[in-house]
C-alpha positions in Angstrom: 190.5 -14.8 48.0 189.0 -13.2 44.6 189.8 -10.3 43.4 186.4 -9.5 42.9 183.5 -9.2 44.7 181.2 -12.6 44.2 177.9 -10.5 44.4 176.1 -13.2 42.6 173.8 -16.1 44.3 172.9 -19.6 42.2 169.6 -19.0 41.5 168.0 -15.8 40.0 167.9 -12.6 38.9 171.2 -10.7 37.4 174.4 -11.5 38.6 176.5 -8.4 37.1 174.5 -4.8 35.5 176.8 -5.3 32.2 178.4 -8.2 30.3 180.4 -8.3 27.3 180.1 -11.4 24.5 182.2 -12.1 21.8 183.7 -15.5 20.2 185.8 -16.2 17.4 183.3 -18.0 15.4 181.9 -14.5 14.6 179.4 -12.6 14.8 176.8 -15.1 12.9 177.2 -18.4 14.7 175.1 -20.1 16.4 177.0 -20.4 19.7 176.7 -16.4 19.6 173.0 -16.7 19.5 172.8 -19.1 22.4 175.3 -17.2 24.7 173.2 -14.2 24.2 170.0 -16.0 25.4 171.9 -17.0 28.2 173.4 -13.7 29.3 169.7 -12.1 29.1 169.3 -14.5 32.1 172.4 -13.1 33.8 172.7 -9.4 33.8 170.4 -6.2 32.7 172.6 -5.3 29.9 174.1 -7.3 27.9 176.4 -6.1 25.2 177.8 -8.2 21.9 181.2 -7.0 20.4 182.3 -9.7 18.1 184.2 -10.8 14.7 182.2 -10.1 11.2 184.4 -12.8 10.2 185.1 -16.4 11.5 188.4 -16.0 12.9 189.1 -19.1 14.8 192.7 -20.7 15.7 193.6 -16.8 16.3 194.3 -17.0 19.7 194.9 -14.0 21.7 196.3 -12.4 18.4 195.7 -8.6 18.5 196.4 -6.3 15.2 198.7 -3.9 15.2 199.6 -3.6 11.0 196.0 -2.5 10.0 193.1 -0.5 10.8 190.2 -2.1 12.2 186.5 -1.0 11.9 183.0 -1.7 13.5 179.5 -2.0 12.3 177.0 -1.9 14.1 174.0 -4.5 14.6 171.8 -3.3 17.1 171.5 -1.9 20.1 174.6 -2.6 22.0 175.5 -4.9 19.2 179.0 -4.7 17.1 180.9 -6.3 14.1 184.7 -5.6 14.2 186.7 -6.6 11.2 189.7 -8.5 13.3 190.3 -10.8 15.9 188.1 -11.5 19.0 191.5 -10.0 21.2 190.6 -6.9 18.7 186.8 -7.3 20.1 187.8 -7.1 23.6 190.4 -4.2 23.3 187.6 -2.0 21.5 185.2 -2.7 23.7 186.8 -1.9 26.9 189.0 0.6 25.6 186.3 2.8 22.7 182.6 1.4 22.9 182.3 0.6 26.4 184.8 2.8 27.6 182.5 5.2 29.7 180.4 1.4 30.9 182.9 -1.0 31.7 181.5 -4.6 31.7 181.4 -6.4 34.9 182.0 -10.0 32.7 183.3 -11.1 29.8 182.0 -14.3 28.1 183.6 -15.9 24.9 181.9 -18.6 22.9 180.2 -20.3 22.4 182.4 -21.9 20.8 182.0 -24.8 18.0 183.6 -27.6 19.0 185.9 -28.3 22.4 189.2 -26.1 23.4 190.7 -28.9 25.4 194.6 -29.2 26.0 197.1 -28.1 23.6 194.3 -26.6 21.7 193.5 -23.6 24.1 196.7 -22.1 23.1 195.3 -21.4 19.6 192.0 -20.6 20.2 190.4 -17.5 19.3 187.5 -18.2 22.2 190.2 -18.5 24.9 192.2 -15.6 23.5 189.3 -13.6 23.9 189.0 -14.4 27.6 192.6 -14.3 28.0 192.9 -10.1 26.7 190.0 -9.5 29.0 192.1 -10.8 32.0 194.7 -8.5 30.8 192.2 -5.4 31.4 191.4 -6.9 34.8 188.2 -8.2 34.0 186.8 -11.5 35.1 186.7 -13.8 31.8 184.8 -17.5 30.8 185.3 -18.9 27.4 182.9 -21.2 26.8 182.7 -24.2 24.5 180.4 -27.0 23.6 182.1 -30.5 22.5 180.4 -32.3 19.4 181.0 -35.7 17.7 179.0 -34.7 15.1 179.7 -31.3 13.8 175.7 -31.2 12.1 174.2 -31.5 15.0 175.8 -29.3 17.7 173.9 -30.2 21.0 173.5 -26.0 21.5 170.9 -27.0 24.1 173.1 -28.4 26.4 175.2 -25.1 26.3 171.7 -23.1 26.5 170.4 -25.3 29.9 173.4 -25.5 31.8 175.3 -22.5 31.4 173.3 -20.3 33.3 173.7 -22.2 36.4 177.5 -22.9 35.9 178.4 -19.2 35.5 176.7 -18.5 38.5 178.6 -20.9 40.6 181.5 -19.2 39.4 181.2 -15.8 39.2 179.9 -16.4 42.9 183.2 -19.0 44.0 185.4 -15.7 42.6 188.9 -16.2 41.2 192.0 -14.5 41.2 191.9 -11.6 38.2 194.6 -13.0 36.7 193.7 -16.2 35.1 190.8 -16.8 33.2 188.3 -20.0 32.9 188.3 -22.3 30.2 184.7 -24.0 30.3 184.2 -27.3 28.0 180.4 -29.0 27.8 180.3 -32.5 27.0 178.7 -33.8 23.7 175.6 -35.2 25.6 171.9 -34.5 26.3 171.7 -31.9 29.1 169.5 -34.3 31.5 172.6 -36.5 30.7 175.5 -33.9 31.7 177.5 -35.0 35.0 178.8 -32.5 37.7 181.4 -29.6 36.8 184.6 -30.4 37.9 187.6 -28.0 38.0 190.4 -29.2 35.9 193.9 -29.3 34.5 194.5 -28.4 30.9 197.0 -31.7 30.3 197.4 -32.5 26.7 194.5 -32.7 24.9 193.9 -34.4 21.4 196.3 -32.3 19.4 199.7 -33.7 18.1 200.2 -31.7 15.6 199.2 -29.9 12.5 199.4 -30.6 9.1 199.5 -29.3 5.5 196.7 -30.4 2.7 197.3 -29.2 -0.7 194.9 -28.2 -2.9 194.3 -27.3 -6.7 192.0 -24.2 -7.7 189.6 -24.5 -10.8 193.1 -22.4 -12.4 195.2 -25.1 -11.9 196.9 -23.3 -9.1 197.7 -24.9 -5.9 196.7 -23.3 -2.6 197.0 -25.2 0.9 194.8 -25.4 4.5 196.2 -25.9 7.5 194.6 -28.4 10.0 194.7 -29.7 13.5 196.0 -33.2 13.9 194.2 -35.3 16.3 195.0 -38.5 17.9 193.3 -40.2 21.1 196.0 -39.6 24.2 195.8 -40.8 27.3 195.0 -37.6 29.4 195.1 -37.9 33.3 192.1 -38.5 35.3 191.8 -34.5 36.4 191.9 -33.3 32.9 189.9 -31.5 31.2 189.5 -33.4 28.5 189.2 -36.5 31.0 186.4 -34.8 32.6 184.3 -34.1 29.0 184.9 -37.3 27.8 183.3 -38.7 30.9 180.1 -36.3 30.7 181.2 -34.2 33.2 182.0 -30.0 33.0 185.2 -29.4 32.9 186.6 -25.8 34.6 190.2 -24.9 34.0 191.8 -21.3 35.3 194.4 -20.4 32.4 196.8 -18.0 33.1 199.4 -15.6 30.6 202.6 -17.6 32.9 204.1 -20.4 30.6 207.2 -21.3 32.3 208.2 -24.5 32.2 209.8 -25.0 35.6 211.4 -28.6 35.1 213.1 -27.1 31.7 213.9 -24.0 33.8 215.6 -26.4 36.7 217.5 -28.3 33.9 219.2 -25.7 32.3 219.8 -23.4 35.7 221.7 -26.9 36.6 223.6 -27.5 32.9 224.9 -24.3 32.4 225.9 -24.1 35.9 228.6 -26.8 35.0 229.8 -25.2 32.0 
């Protein structure tokens, strides 16, 4: 059973009375712009609390060495000078305190958080502090081939519908959902499936050197990616087939096999 109350039907009118947004792309982005259009469509108030900065590959980071500080946008509309876990905290714990929202979405994000990747990402960090607090939480991500042309309208179409179906099916407060769009028309997009995370595309990350107009060598860090053969249930299965792929995260990382193995080795020593 949830652990909140699915108050919200498929088709219609508001689902919650007060959502939060942020991302990790910050505050800017496009995928912002279009998760806003989609939350007017979803609940009476819908508030923005995001990253003046791009702050992506941040994960569920929080900081706890400097100050942070907000501007504001608009109405019900914030910059915050850290990380989208900042965005979340100070929202539910300073601007929203006395409002509490009823739903958290993260995103849209640029580009897919399949696999190994979700571990990094600032868009499923973001979803992953508001499960902390209790609150249900969506990241939300739309997969491209081409990074100049973004198919945004496939997010705009079919995420309405999709967090309905959720927020109405309820899930249990602590995990969060991980929600991937495929990287095709939306008249195009197949049924939403619910997934496993398996591996993803990431095998590792490297180093690339590079030499500033000084002559002085600085370096970016970027993922590696490789086609892997990802089971059938997968998330990253299910995009690459067109489909919507669903995937409840949780904080618990315990390898249990690892766990087993050792219990057993150090049991003989």
């Amino acid at each position: 059973m949830p652990d909140f109350p699915p108050e919200a039907s498929r088709t219609g009118g508001h689902i919650v009375n007060r959502i939060l947004l942020t991302n990790d792309d910050g505050i800017d982005a496009p995928g912002l712009a279009v998760l806003e259009q989609v939350a007017a469509t979803l609940a009476s108030e819908v508030w923005v609390v995001a990253p003046e900065h791009d702050q992506s590959g941040t994960s569920h980071s929080i900081s706890l060495h400097q100050p942070l500080r907000y501007s504001r946008r608009g109405e019900r509309r914030f910059g915050i000078s850290g990380t989208p876990g900042d965005c979340v905290v100070m929202a539910v714990r300073h601007l929203m305190q006395d409002s509490l929202p009823e739903l958290i979405l993260s995103g849209v994000n640029r580009g897919a958080n399949l696999g190994v990747e979700t571990v990094f990402s600032g868009t499923v960090g973001a979803a992953m502090t508001g499960m902390l607090f209790g609150i249900p939480s969506i990241a939300l991500s739309q997969t491209f081939g081409d990074p100049a042309a973004v198919r945004w309208d496939t997010a705009r179409q079919v995420a309405p519908d999709v967090i309905r179906r959720l927020y109405a099916a309820g899930w249990d407060i602590h995990a969060c959902l991980n929600v991937n769009f495929p990287n095709v028309a939306p008249a195009e997009v197949g049924p939403l499936a619910l997934t496993r995370q398996g591996v993803g595309l990431v095998k590792g990350i490297n180093v690339v050197p590079r030499t500033d107009p000084r002559g002085l060598t600085y370096h970016w860090l970027q993922f590696h990616r490789e086609a892997v053969e990802n089971a059938p249930d997968t998330e990253t299965a299910v995009v690459r087939a067109g489909g919507i792929a669903v995937t409840p995260l949780r904080f618990e990382r315990t390898n249990e096999d690892a766990l087993a193995h050792l219990r057993n080795a150090l049991s003989q020593q």
